[in-house]
C-alpha positions in Angstrom: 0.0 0.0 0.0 1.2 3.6 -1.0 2.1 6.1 1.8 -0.9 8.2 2.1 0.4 12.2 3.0 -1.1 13.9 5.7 0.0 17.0 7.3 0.1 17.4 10.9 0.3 20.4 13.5 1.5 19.7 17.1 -0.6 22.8 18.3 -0.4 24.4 21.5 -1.0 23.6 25.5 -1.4 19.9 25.7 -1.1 19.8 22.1 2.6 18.4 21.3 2.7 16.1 23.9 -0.4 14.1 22.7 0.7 14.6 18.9 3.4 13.1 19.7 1.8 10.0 21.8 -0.8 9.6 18.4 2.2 9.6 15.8 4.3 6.8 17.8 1.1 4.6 18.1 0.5 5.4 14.4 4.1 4.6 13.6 3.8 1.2 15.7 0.6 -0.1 13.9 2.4 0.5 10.6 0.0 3.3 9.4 0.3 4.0 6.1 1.0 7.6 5.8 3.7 10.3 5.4 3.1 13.4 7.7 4.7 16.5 6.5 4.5 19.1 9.6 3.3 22.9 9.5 4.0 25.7 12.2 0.9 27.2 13.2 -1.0 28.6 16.1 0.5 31.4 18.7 4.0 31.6 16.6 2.4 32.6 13.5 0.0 34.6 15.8 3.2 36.4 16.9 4.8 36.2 13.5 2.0 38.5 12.0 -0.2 36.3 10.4 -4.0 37.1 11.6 -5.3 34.0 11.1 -2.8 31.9 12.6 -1.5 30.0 9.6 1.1 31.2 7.2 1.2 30.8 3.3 3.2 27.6 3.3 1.1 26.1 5.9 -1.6 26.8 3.1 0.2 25.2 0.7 0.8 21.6 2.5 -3.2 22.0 3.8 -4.7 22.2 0.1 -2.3 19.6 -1.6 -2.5 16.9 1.2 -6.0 17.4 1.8 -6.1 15.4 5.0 -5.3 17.3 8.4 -4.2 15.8 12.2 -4.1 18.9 14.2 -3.8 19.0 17.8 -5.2 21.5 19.9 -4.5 25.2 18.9 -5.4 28.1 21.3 -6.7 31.2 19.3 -5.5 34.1 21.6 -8.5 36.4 23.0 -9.0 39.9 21.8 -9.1 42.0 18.7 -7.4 41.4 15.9 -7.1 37.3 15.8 -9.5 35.4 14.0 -10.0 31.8 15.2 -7.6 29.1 13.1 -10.5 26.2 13.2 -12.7 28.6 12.0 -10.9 29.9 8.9 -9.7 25.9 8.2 -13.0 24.7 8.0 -14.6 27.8 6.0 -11.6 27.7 3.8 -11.2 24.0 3.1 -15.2 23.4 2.7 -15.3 21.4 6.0 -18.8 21.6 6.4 -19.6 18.7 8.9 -18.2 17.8 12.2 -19.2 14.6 13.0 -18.6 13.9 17.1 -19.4 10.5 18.0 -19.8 9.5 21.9 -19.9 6.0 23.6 -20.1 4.7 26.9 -17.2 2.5 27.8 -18.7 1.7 31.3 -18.1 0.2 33.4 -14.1 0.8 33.1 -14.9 4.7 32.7 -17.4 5.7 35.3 -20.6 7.5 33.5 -23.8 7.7 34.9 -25.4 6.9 31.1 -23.7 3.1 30.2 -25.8 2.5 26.9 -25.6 5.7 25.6 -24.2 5.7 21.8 -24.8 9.0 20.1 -22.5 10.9 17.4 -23.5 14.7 16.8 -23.4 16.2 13.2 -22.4 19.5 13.4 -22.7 22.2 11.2 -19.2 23.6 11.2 -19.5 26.7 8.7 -22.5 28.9 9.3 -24.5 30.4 12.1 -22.9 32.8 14.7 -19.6 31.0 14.1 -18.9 33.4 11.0 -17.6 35.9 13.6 -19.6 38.9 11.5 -19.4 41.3 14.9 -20.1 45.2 15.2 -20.5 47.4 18.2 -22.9 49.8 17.0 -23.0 51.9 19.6 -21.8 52.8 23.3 -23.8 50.3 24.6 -24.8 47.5 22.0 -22.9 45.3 19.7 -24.5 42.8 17.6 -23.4 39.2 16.4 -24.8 37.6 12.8 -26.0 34.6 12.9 -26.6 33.3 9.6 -28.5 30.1 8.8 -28.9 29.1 4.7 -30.5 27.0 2.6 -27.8 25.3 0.8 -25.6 24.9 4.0 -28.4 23.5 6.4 -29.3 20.8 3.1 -25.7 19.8 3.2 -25.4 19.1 6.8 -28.9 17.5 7.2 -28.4 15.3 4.2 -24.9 14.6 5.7 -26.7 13.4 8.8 -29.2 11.0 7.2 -25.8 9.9 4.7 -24.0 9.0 7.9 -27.3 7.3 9.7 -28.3 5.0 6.8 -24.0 3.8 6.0 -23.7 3.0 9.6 -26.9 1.4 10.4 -28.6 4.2 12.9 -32.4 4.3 13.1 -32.9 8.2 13.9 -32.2 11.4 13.3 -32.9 14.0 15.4 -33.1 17.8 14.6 -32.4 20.7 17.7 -32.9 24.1 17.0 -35.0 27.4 18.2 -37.0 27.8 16.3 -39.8 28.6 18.0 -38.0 32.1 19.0 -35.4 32.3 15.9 -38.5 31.5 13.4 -36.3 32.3 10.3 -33.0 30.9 10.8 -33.6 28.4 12.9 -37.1 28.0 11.7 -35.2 27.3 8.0 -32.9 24.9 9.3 -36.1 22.6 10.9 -38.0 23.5 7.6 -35.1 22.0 5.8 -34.8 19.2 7.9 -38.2 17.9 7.3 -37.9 18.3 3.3 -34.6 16.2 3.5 -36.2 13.7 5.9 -39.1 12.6 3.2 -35.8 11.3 0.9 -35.2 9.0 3.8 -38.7 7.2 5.0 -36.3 3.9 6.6 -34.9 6.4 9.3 -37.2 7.8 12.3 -36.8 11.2 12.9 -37.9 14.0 15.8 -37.0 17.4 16.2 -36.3 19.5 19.7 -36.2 22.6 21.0 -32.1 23.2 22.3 -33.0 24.0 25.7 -35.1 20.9 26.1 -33.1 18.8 24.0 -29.9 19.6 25.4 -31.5 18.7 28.9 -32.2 15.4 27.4 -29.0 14.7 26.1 -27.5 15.4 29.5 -30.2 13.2 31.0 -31.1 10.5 28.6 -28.2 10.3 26.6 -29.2 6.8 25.4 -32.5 8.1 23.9 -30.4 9.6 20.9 -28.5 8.0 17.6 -27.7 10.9 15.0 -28.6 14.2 16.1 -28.6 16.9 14.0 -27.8 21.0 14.5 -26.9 24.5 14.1 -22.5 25.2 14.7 -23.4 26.4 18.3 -25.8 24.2 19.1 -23.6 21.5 18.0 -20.4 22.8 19.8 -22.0 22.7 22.9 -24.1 19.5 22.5 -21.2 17.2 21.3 -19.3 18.7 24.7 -21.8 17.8 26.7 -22.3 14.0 25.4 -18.4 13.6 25.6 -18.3 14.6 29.0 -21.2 13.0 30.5 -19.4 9.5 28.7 -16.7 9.6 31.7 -14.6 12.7 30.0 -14.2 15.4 27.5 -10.8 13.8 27.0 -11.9 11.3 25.1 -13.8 12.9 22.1 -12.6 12.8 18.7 -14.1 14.8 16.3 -13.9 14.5 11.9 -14.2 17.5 9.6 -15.9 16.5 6.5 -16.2 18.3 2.9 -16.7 17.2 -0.5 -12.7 17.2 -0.8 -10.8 17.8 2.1 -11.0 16.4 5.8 -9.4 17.6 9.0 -9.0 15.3 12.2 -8.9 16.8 15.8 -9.9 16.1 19.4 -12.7 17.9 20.5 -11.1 19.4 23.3 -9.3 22.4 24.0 -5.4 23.1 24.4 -5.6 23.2 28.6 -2.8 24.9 29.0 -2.8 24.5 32.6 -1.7 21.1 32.6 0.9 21.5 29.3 3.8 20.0 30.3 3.0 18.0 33.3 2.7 14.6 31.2 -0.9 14.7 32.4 -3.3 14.8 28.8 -5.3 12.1 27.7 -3.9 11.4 24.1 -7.1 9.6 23.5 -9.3 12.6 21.7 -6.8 12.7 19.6 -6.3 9.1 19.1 -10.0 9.1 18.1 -9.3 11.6 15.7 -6.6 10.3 14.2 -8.9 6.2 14.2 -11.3 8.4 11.7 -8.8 10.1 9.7 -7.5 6.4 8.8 -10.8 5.3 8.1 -11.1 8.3 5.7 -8.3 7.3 4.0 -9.1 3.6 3.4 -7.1 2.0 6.0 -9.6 0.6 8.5 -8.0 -2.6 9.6 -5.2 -0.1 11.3 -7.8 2.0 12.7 -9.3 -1.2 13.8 -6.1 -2.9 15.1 -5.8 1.0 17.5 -9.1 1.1 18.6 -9.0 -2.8 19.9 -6.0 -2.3 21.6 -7.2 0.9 23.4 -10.4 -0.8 24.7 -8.1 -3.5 26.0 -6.1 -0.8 27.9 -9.2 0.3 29.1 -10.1 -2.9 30.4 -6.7 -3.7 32.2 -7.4 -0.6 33.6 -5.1 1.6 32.6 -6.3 5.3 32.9 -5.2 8.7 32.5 -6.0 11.0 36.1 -9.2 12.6 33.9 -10.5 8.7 33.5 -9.5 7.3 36.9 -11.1 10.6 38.9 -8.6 10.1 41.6 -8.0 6.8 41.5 -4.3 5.4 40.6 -3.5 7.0 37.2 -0.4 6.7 34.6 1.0 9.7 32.8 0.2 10.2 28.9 3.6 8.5 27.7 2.7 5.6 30.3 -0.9 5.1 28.3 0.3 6.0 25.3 3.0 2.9 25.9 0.3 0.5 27.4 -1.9 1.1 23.9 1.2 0.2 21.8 1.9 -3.1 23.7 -1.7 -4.1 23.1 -1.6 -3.8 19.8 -2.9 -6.9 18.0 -4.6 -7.9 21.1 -8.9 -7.9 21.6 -10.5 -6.9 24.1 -12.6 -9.3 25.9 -15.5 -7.4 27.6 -15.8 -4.4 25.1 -17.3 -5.5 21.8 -13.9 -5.3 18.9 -14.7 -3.2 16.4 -14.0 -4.7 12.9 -13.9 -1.2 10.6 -14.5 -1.9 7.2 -13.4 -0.1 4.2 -16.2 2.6 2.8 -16.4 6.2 2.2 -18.9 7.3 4.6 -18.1 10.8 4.9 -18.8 12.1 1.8 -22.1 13.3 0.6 -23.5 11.4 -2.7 -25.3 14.5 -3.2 -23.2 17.3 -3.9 -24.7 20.9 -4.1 -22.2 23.5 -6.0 -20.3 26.1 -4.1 -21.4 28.7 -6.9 -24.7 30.3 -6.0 -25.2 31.1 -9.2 -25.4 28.1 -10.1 -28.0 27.2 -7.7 -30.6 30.5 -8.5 -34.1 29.7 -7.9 -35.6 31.9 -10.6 -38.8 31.1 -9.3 -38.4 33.1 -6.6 -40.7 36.5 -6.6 -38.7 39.0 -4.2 -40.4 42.2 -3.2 -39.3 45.2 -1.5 -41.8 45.9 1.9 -40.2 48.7 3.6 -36.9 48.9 5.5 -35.8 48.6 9.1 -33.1 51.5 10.0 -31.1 51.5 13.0 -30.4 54.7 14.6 -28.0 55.8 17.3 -30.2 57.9 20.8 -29.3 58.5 23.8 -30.6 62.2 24.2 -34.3 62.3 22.8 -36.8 61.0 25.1 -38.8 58.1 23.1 -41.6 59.9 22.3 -39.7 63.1 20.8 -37.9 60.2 18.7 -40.9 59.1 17.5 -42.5 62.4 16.1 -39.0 63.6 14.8 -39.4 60.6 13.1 -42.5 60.6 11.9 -41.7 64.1 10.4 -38.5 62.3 8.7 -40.9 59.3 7.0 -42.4 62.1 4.1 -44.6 61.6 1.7 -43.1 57.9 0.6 -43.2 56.0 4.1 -45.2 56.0 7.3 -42.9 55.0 10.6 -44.9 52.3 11.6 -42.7 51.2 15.1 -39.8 51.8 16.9 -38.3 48.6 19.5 -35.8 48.8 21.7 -34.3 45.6 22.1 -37.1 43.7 20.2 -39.2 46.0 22.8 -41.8 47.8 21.3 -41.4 51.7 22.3 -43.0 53.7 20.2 -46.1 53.9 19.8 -47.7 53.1 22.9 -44.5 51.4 24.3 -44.6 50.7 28.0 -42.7 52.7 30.5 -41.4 50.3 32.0 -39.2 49.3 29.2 -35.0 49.6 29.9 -33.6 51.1 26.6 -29.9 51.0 25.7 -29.1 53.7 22.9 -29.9 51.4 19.9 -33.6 52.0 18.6 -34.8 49.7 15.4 -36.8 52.4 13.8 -39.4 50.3 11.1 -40.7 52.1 7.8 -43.4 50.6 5.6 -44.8 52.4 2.4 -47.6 55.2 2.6 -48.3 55.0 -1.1 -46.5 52.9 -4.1 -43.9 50.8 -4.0 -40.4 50.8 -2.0 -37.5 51.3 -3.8 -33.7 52.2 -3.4 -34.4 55.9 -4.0 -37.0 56.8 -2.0 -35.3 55.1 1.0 -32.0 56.9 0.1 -34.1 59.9 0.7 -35.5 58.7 4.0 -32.2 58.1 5.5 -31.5 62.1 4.2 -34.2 63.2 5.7 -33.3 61.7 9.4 -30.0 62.7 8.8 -31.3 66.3 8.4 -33.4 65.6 11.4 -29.7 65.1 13.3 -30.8 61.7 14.2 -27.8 59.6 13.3 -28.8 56.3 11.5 -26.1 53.4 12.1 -27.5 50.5 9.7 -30.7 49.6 7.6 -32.0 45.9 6.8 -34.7 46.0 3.6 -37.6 44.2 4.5 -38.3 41.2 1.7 -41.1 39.0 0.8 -40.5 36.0 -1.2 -43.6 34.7 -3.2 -45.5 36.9 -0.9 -44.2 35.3 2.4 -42.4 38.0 5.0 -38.9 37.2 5.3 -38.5 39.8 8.7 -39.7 39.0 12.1 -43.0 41.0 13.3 -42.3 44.6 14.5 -46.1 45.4 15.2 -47.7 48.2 17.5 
């Protein structure tokens, strides 16, 4: 078998020491790949480059097309943008696919049949770090949910569920507060789910459905969600299993892959010979399985369960119980290789390309327009800056700026409505959503150009507008109403 290249980053924190505890177990079950290394992380931070990874780190990333990376810290503050962020945007990595499993009763867990893997959407939602402070006292984050991206990541899911024998699929949103994005994600969800009438499916709201997860683990097969959503969820399941050091996690697009633990970098304990190698280890068992090697990935996993069951443990397994150090377990995997474990049920990989979608959707959106689609102009939503007028003088200055073309129709505070007839009670910041609609014809560019002169000429200082569209005469803005 050829040498399959791969390139690997050591990372930060922990990062290093387990990197180097999954390449010698790697090495020792005769994987069949050639790792070519790349700095990035805090040096490159330091080095200038904003993103954390230079222009020949590029360069290895889009010819190998297969990543191990170890933990990476993005530092906090202006200025940096997160690394796993711009790798998975950049290289198409649309779905992160977590899976959790009970190993009790050699890990302590409170859920012992729980067996759940969490399909992430890993490129949209408030994860595209579009941030503004608008004002003195608010800033705003864009979360932003689309068609084509929640199809990929739902039909991922149901892809994953039918290849690996799972029953269900389960969708989490909020979309019974976020009615639009969310709402679009859960509308997507059930279109997708018609294509798939062998596999159950339910749908919960986050708050609930995270609860559930926490509490009835074993309740859940594929579940299916939002980036945040998903981030927290797949933490959660990993560390009600026994710990979050065990998660692995796989980056899937229709051409690249990246391999990671789900963890952080804990700095805290770098050094100390003290980190479980086996998120990583995880990883690194699906990234040969990507590449068509799954009787190695087999021959690892096998002899980690049997290290498990001779009870060999890392301090975040054993809870304070006797412990080894992460060379110690990293050696006690490598002497089991070739061995089964006798409790634990072997796993016997076999060779498939699960990952990848068989329906593709192009990366061009003009390729996917929807002529179809009637889009209309309503009225606009503009954003204005206040702290001196008292809400009811902003409201008639207001109403003087609307003219002839538009009639003010509310003004929220918050998602508060203030104005008219807003209650007193109401705790305003200086950031007033100010809602025009029509008084005769139709909207169009100029005549709100000309609204946003007149409240300028009102010295009211408008910070943003959002046009308000229908689409085949459906309202595609939330309800502003008196």
């Amino acid at each position: 078998m050829s040498r399959t290249p791969i390139t690997v980053a050591y990372g930060d924190g922990i990062g290093p020491e387990i990197m180097e505890s999954v390449l010698r177990i790697l090495e020792r079950a005769d994987a069949q790949i050639e790792p070519e290394y790349i700095d990035i992380g805090k040096d490159a931070y330091l080095e200038g480059w904003t993103t954390g990874i230079p222009d020949k780190a590029w360069e290895s990333l889009l010819r190998t097309k297969v990543f191990l990376k170890a933990p990476i810290t993005t530092p906090q503050g202006g200025g940096y943008k997160s690394l796993n962020v711009t790798i998975r945007t950049s290289m198409g990595l649309y779905a992160n696919i977590r899976p959790t499993i009970s190993y009790s009763p050699f890990v302590k867990t409170n859920h012992p049949d729980m067996d759940l893997v969490v399909v992430r959407e890993n490129e949209e939602d408030l994860y595209t770090g579009i941030e503004h402070q608008q004002t003195p006292e608010v800033v705003q984050s864009l979360k932003l949910i689309t068609r084509p991206g929640s199809e990929r990541i739902v039909r991922h899911a149901f892809e994953y569920a039918r290849k690996n024998g799972r029953k269900k699929v389960t969708c989490i949103t909020k979309d019974n507060i976020m009615k639009l994005s969310d709402g679009l994600f859960h509308k997507v969800f059930e279109e997708v789910a018609e294509e798939y009438d062998d596999i159950e499916t339910d749908h919960w709201i986050v708050d609930i459905g995270l609860a559930r997860i926490a509490d009835s683990p074993e309740t859940f097969d594929v579940v299916v969600m939002p980036n945040l959503y998903g981030d927290i969820a797949s933490d959660i399941a990993a560390q009600i299993s026994g710990s979050v050091g065990l998660g692995g996690s796989s980056n899937i697009g229709d051409e690249s892959a990246m391999f990671e633990a789900i963890h952080g970098s804990a700095p805290d304990i770098a050094g100390k010979g003290l980190a479980n190698p086996s998120g990583l280890l995880h990883g690194a068992i699906q990234m040969l399985n990507h590449i068509g090697q799954p009787e190695t990935a087999s021959r690892i996993h096998n002899a980690w369960f049997k290290t498990l069951e001779d009870g060999i443990y890392t301090g975040d397994i054993s809870k304070g119980g006797p412990s080894v150090s992460t060379k110690e377990f990293t050696d006690a995997v490598i002497e089991r290789l070739g061995q089964q474990p006798e409790q634990i049920t072997a796993v016997n990989y076999e060779k498939k390309t699960e990952e990848k979608n068989e329906h593709t959707i192009s990366v061009k959106a003009k390729d996917r327009a929807d002529n179809s689609v009637n889009r209309t102009l309503d009225g606009v939503d503009v954003f204005v800056f206040n702290n001196t007028l008292e809400t009811e003088d902003l409201g008639r200055t207001l109403e003087k700026a609307a003219g002839n073309d538009f009639e003010l129709s509310v003004i929220t505070n918050r998602g508060a409505n203030a104005y008219p007839k807003g209650h007193t009670e109401i705790f305003t910041t200086d950031h007033w959503r100010c809602r025009f609609l029509p008084a005769q014809g139709e909207v169009s560019s100029k005549n709100i150009n000309g609204l946003l002169e007149r409240i300028t000429e009102a010295d009211v200082e408008w910070i943003k507008i959002e046009n308000l569209y229908s689409f085949n005469g459906k309202e595609g803005y939330s309800e502003a109403k008196k």
